[in-house]
N, C-alpha and C positions, 0 to 999 in steps of 0.2 A: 285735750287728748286728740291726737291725728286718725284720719280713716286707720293708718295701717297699724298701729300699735289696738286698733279698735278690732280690727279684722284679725290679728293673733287672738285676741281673748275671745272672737266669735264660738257662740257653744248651740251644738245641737236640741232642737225641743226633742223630750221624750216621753214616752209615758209606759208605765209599767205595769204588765197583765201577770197576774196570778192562775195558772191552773194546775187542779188537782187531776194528778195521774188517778187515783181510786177514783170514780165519780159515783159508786157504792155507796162508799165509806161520806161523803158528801151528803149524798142524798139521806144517807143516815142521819149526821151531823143537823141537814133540815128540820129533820122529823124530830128530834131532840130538842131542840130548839123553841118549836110550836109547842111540844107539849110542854116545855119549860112555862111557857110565855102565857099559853090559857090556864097552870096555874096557878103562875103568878099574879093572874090578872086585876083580882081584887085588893092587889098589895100595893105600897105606892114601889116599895124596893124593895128588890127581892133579888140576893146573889146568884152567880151562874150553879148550875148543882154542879156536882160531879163529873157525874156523865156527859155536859156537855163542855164542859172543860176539858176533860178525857180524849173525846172525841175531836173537839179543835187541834187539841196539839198532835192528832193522828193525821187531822186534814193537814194542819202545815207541814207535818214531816214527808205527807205524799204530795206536797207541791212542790212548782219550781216558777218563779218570777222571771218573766222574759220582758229586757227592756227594749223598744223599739221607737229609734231615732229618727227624725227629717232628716231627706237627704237633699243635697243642693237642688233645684230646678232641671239641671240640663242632667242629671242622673234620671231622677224620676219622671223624665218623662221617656227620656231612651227607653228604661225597663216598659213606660205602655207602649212604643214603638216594637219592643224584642215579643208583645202581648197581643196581635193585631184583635179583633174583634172576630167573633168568629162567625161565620156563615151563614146566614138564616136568623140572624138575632139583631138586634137594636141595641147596638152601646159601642164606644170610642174605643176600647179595648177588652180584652177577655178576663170577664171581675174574677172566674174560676181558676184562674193563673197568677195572676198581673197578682193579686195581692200576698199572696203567699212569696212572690220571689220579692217584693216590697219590704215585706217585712224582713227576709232574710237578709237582703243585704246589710241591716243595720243592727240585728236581732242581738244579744247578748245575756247570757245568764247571768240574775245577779244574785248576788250568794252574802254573805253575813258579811265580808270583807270587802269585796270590788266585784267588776263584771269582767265575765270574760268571754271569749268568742265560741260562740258553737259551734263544731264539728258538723261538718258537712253530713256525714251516716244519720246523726242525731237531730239535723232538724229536717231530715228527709221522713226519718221517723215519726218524728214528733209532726211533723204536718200533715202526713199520711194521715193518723191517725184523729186527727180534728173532725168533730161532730163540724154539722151545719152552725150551729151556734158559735161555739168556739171561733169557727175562721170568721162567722160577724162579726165578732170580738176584735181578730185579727187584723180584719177590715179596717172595722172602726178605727183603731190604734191609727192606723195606717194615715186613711183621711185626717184624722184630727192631729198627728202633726207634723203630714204633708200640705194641708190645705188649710188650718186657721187663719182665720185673717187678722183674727186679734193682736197677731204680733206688726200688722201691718198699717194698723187705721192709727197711728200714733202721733197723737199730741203733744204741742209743746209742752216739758214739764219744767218750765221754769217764766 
């Protein structure tokens, strides 16, 4: 097979974040959880109850899976160039920006069918609204599959 028939089937790494709009209803869903677990604890198996079955398919129904894709090189790095570093601080580009426009450029809701592009209002929203945690989350995404190298250290496989 030739580079260019190679370079058609070239596919994005991605990786897929789950978060729950309720983080209540979560934190609930935890606590449920723990008490399930101490006391089931001197059982070898012991089914989910109820209630925390209940509660899961409440967490899923208030979540939404955001898939966030590598983008080529010379994109990602323009976006740290559009990100300079800011003022008075130690780092290559502005982590309190640079990652969130990271993620959006590649960002996609994915839903029981396929994925599809979010709405500019909606992930203005949706980032606004990100705990500290959350955008680590974001972050993370981000680095691990703009920056693994695992797809790069690659050996002969034959």
């Amino acid at each position: 097979m030739s580079l260019k028939s190679k370079l058609k089937a070239r596919k994005p790494e991605y990786l897929d974040l789950v978060f729950c709009m309720d983080r209540p209803l979560l934190k609930e869903l935890e606590q449920a959880r723990t008490e399930h677990a101490e006391a089931a604890a001197e059982r070898l198996s012991v089914p989910k109850s109820p209630a925390v079955k209940a509660l899961e398919k409440a967490v899923a129904d208030a979540s939404v899976t955001l898939r966030v894709s590598s983008l080529p090189w010379e994109a990602y790095n323009d976006l740290m160039l559009e990100h300079p570093a800011r003022e008075g601080h130690d780092e290559q580009f502005n982590s309190s920006t640079f990652y969130a426009a990271a993620a959006k450029a590649t960002a996609e809701e994915v839903t029981a069918k396929s994925t599809v592009p979010i709405p500019e209002e909606d992930w203005e929203e949706f980032a606004a609204g990100l705990t500290d945690g959350e955008y680590d989350r974001l972050a993370g995404a981000v680095i691990a599959v703009n920056r693994n190298t695992a797809t790069v250290n690659i050996a002969p496989l034959a």
